[in-house]
VOTORDO-804609 format. One record per residue: x, y, z of N, C-alpha, C in turn; residue in three letters. Coordinates in steps of 0.1 Angstrom, whole numbers, plus 5000, padded with zeros to 4 digits. Each point is the difference from the previous one (the first is absolute). Layout:
XYZXYZXYZALA/...
END
This chain:
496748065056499750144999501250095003UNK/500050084990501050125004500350075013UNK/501150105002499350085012499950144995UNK/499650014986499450124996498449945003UNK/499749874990498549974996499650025017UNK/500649945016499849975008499350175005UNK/500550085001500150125005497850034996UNK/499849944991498550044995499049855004UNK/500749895011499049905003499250085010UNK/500250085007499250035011498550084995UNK/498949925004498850114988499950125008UNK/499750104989499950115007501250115000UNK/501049945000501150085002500750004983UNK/500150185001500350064986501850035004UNK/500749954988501650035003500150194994UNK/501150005004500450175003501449914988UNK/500250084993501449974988500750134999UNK/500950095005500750125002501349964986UNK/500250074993501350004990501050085008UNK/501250024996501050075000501049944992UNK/500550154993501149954996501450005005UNK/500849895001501449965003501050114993UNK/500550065014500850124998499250085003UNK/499150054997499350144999499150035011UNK/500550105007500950114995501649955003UNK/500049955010501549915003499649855003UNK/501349935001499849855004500050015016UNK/500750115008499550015012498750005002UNK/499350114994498350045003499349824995UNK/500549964991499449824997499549945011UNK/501549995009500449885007499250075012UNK/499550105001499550035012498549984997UNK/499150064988499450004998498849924999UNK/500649884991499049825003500049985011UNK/500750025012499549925012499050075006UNK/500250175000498850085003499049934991UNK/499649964992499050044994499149854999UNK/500449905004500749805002499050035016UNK/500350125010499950015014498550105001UNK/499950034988498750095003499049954987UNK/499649894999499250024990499849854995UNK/501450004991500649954983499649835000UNK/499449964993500249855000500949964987UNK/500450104988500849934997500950124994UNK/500950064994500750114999500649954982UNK/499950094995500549994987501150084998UNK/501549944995501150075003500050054983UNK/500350124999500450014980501149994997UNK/500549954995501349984994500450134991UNK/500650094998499750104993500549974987UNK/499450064988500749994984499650074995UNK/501350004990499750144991498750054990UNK/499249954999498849994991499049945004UNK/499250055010498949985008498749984996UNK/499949904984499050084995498750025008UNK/499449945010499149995010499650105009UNK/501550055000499750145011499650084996UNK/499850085010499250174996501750065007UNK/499550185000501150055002500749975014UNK/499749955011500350035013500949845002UNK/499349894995500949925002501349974989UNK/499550084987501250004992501050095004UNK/499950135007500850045007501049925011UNK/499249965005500449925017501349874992UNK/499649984988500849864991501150105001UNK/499650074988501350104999500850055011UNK/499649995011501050085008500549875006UNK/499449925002500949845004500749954991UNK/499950004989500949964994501650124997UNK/499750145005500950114999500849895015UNK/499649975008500350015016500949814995UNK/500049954990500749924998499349835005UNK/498850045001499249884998499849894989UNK/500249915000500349864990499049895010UNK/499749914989498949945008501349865010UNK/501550034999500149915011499950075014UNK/500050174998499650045011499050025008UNK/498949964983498449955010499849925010UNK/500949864990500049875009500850035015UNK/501250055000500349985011499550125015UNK/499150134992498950075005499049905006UNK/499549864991498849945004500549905008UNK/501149965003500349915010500550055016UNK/500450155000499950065010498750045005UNK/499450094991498450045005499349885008UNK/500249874991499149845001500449975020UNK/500950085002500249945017499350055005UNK/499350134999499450065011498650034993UNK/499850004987498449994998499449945000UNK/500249834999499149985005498449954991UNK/500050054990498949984988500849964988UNK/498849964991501049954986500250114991UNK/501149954996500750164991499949974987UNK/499650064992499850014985500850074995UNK/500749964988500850064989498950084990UNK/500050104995499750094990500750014989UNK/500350034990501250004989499250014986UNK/500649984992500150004986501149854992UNK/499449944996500449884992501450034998UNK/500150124994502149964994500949985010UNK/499950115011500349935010500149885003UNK/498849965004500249845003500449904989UNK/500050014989500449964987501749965003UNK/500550194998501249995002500749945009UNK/499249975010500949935014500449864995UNK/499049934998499849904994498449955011UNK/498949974995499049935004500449925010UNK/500549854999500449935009500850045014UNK/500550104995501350065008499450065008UNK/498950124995499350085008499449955010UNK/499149884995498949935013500849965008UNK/500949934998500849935013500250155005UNK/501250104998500150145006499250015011UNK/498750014993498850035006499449955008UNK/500049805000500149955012500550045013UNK/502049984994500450065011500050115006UNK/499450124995499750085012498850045003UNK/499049914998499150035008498250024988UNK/500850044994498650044989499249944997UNK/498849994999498949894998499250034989UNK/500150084994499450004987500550144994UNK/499449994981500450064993499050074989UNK/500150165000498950024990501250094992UNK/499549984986500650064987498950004993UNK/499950154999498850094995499749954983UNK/501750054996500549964984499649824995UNK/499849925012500049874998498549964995UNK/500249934983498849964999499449885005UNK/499349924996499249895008500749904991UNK/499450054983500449954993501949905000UNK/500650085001501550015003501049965011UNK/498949995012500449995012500249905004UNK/500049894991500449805002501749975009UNK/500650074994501650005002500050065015UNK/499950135004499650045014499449915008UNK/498749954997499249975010501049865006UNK/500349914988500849885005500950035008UNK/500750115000501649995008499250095016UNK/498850064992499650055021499349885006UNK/499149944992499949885010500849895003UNK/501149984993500849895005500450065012UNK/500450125009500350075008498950035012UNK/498949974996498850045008499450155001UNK/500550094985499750145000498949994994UNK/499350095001498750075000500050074984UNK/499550004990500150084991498850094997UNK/499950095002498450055000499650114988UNK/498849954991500150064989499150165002UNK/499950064995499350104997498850004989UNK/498950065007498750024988499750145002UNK/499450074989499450144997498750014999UNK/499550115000498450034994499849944985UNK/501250014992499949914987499949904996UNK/500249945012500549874997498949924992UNK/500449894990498949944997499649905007UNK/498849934997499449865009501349914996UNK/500550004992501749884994500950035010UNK/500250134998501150035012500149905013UNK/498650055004499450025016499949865004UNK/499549954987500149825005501949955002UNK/500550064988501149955000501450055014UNK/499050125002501150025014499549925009UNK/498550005004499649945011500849865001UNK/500249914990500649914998501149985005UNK/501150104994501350015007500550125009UNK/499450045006500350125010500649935019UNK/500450005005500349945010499850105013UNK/499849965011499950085011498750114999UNK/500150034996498550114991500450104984UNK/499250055001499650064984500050145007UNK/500550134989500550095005499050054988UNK/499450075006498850084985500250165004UNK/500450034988500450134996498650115004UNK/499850075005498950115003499650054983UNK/500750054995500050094989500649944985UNK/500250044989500749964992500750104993UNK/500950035010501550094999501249985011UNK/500250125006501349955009499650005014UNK/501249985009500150075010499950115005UNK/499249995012500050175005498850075009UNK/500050025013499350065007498750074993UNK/499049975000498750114996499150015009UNK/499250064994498650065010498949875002UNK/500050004992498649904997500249844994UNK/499349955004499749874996499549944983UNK/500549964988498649984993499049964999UNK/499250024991498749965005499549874996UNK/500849904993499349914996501549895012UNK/500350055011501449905004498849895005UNK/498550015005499749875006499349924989UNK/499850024987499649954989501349894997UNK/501150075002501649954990499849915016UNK/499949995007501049865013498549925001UNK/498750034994499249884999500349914991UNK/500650074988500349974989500749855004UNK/501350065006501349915003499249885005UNK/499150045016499649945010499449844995UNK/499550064981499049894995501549824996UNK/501050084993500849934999501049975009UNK/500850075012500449995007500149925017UNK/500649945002500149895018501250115008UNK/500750084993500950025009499450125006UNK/500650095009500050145005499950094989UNK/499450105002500250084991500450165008UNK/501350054999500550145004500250114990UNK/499450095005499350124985501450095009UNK/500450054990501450154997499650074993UNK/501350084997499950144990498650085005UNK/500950105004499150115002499450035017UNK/500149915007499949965014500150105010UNK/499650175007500950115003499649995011UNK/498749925010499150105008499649865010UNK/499850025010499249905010498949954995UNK/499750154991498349984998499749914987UNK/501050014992500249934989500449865003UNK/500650005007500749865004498549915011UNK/499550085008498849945003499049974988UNK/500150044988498750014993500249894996UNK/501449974991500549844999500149925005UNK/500149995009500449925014498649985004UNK/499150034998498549924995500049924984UNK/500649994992499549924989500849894999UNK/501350055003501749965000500149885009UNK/501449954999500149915013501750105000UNK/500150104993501450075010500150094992UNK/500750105005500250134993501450055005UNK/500450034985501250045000500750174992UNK/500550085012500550095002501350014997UNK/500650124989501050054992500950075004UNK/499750094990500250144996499550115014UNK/499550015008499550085008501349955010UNK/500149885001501249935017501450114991UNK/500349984986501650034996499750155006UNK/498750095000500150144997500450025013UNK/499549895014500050065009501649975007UNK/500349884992501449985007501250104992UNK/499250084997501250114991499950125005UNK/498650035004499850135006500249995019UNK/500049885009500250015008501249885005UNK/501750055003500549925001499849945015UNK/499449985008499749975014498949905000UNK/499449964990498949924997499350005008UNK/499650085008498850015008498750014990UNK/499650094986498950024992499849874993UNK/501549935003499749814989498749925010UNK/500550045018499749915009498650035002UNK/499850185001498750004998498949974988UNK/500750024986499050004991499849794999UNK/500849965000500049825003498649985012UNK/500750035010498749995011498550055000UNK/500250134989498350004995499849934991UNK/500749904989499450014991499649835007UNK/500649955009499549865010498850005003UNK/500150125007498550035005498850014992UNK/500350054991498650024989499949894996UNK/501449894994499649914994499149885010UNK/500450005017499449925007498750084999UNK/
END
């Protein structure tokens, strides 16, 4: 067993998944950041690697890309971001990205990378299931985690075919659009993770769109984790002292216990 899949043996207990992206707003605010949030909550933390073409994001994390990549972020300064963070947090760290990226590094190259500093698994939004043969071999000869994505679209083909190769858990999309803080919940999200639940063994953690305790409780009844965005980048932009990171983390713990 992983020590992502590990983080979801305990029954009962819903994981808390916080994003941020690497650089943003600085690589100082990063490095301070995941341990706050590793110390108040996080069972596993999703680092973004920023790129230029987000097609996944909504506006707030495509901004946060763009300004980390302005600040001279490259994904070797993710990795060496995730092998400093990895000493004092403490939880498993997830890479975020987009395929070319990892493409361009070279596949093989990347996992090992990624071994060595710490990273335990991998989601690429862009990555199909279909496609994803080449990837998955070179993360598990390393022991990484590849974790696929499903939507409200998804078909029964899909859903069987990720559940098949998804590793660590299954990341099901809330909505079928982007990233990005909203009001409300849709209305068919507990219909879409029965759905999964019928084909699915692994965890299942619902995103996109994630803003509120209250929301993150409502999932965190159907879910086995819930994972928060776009609302952590707004706050680590608007408050450089991360006190609003440490509080809004700490409620959303609470609601989800």
């Amino acid at each position: 067993m992983s020590r992502i899949a590990s983080v979801f043996k305990n029954p009962g207990h819903k994981a808390l998944v916080p994003y941020v992206t690497v650089g943003y707003p600085s690589l100082e605010t990063t490095l301070r950041a995941v341990p706050l949030l590793a110390a108040n909550g996080a069972d596993i933390i999703e680092l973004g690697i920023p790129f230029s073409d987000p097609l996944a994001d909504g506006v707030t994390i495509q901004e946060s890309s763009y300004q980390a990549l302005q600040n001279g972020v490259t994904p070797e300064v993710c990795l060496e971001t995730a092998y400093k963070v990895k000493q004092t947090a403490g939880v498993p760290l997830v890479f975020m990205t987009y395929y070319n990226p990892v493409l361009s590094y070279g596949l093989e190259r990347f996992c090992k990378a990624c071994l060595v500093s710490g990273v335990e698994g991998l989601i690429i939004p862009d990555l199909l299931p279909e496609e994803g043969i080449p990837l998955e071999c070179a993360a598990q000869e390393q022991g990484i985690d590849l974790i696929y994505l499903l939507s409200p679209t998804s078909t029964r083909e899909r859903i069987e075919m990720v559940a098949e190769k998804s590793r660590g858990f299954i990341y099901l999309v809330s909505i079928a659009g982007v990233t990005g803080a909203r009001t409300s919940l849709p209305p068919n999200i507990k219909s879409f993770i029965a759905r999964v639940r019928k084909a699915a063994k692994q965890p299942l953690c619902v995103g996109f769109g994630v803003s509120t305790p209250e929301q993150a409780r409502q999932i965190s009844r159907l879910a086995d984790g819930v994972i928060v965005g776009s609302k952590l980048v707004q706050l680590m932009k608007a408050d450089s002292t991360l006190e609003s990171l440490k509080t809004f983390i700490q409620d959303l713990r609470r609601a989800i216990d």
